[in-house]
N, C-alpha and C positions, 0 to 999 in steps of 0.2 A: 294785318295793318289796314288801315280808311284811309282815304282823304277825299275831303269834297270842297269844292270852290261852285260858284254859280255865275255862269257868263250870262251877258248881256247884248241884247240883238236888236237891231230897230229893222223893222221888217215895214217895207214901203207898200204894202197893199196886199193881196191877194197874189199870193205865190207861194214856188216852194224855195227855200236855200240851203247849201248844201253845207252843213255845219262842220262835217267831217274832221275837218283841217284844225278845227278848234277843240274838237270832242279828244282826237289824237295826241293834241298839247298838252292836254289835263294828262291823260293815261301815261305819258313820258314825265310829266313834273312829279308825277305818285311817286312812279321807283318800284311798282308792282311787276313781277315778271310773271306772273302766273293768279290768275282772279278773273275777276268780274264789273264793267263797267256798264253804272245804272243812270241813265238819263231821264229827267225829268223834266216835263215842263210846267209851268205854275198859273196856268192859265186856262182857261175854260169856253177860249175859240181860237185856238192854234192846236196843232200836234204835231207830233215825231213821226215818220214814218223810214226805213230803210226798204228804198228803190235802188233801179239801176243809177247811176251815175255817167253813163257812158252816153246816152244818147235824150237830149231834154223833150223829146217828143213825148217819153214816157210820161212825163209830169205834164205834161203839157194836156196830155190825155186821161189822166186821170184827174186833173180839173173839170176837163169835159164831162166826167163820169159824175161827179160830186154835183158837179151842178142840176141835173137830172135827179138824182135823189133827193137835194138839198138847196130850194130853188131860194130865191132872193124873194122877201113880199110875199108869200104863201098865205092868201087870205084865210087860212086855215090858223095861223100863227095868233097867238094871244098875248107870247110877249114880243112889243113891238116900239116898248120905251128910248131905245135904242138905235132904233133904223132900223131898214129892209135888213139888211146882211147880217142882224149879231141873231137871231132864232138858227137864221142858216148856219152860221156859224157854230153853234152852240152842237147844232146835227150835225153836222162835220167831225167838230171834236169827236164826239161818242160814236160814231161811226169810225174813227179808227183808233191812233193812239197817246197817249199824254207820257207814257213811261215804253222805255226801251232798254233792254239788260243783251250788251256784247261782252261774248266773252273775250280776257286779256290773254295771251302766251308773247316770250319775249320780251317783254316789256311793250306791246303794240296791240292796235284791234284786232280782231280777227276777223275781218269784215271777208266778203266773197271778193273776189276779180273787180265782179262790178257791181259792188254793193256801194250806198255813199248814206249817208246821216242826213235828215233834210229835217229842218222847221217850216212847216208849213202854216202858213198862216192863212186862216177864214174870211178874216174882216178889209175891205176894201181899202178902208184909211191904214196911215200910219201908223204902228205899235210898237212898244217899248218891250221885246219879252224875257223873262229871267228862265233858265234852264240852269237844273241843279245837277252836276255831274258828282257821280259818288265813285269811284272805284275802290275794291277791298281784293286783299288776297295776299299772294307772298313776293 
């Protein structure tokens, strides 16, 4: 058995949010007790990443991190149609990840203690993002 639906996010700047709560909806509306749930994002300056959820310092520091890889205005940059922040953004995406595969038992995630689902978004301004959940299995 599939099913997939695609939620919808307005992510207000640069940060992480914690999708979890939404990704868990999908996997209970399936009806799957046993499978695999695929997340997707459809966009090429946000990503998915599974962090701690217990303490926001974590994200808060791994922004710190990103920004030293993947700085804003990088006169190095050539695309720059956009603004300072979408090249950085672009490295951000590819530097982590666009798609995420948790597995289901029970009918629920199987996330750790303190694992959580975050959309992390690159770009400074406000964005619209679409995330395709797929779940399959029995």
């Amino acid at each position: 058995m599939a099913y997939q639906t695609i939620l919808e996010f307005t992510n207000f700047g640069r940060a992480s949010r914690d999708i979890t709560g939404a990704i868990a909806q999908v996997v209970a509306q399936a009806g799957v007790q046993c499978g695999l749930a695929h997340v997707f994002v459809r966009h090429t300056s946000c990503s998915l990443l599974i962090t701690e959820n217990a303490d926001p310092d974590v994200r808060h520091d791994l922004e710190t991190i990103m920004r030293r890889l993947a700085p804003d205005g990088d006169p190095a940059y050539t695309h720059v149609t956009e603004g300072p922040d979408d090249m950085s953004a672009h490295v951000r995406t590819m530097l982590t990840n666009t798609a995420l595969t948790v597995p289901v038992g029970a009918g629920k995630l199987l996330l750790g203690t303190w694992q959580g689902i975050f959309l992390w978004e690159h770009r400074v301004a406000e964005h619209r993002r679409s995330v395709v959940v797929t779940v399959m299995g029995d």
